[in-house]
C-alpha positions in Angstrom: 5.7 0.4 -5.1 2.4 0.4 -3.3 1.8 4.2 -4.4 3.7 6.0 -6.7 6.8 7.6 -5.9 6.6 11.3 -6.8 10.6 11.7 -6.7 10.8 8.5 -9.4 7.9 10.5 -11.5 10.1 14.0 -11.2 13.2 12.4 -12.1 11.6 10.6 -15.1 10.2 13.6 -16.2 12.6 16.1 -15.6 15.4 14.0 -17.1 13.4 13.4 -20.7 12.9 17.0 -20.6 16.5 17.4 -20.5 17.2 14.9 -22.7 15.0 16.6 -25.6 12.0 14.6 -24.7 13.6 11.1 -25.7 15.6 8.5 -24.1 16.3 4.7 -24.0 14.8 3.1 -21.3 18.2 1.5 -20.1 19.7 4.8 -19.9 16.5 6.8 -17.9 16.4 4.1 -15.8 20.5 4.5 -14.9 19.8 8.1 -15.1 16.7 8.4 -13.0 18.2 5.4 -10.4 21.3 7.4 -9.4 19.4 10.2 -8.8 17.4 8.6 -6.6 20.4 6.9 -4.9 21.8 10.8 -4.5 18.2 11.0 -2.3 18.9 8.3 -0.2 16.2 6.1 -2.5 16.4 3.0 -5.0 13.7 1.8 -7.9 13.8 -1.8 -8.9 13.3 -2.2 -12.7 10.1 -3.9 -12.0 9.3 -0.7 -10.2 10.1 1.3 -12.8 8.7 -0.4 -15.6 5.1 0.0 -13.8 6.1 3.7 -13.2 6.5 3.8 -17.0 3.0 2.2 -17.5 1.5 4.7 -15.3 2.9 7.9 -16.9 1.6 6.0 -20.3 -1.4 5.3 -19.5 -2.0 9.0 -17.8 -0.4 10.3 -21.1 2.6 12.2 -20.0 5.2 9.6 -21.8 4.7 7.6 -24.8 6.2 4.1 -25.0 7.9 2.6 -27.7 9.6 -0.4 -29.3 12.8 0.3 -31.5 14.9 -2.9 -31.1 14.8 -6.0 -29.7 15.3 -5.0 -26.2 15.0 -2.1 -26.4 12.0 1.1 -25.5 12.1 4.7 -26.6 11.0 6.9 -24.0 9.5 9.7 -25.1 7.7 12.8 -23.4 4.4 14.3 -24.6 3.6 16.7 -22.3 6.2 19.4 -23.3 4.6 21.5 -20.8 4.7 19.0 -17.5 6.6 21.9 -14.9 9.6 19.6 -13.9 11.7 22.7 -13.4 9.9 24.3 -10.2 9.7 26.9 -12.6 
């Protein structure tokens, strides 16, 4: 992922939002992976991990550990516009 995939960072966003701000990572990555399938597109966990990072580290998501093997997704910025609203 040479630049970041602004479909991938919709779908992340848009499916926390609708997921109460909170998700396991295995399940957003499911989620936001078959959407992008529907879209003719594909994210490699690796990809998506360092999509997670970015979104951290620009403080839309918040990253945490809960069980071994296991991250809680969780969204910050209540107001990101994910709806086209």
């Amino acid at each position: 992922m040479k630049e970041m995939n602004n479909e991938a960072v919709l779908f992340v966003l848009s499916e926390l939002k609708r997921n109460n701000g909170t998700l396991n990572d295995k399940d957003l990555y499911e989620n936001v992976n078959k959407a992008l399938k529907y879209v003719g597109q594909e994210i490699s966990p690796k990809e998506f991990n360092k999509l997670l990072l970015i979104l951290e580290t620009r403080g839309y998501i918040r990253v945490e550990g809960s069980r071994k093997n296991m991250r809680i997704i969780k969204l910050l910025k209540k107001e990101a516009n994910t709806s086209g609203s």
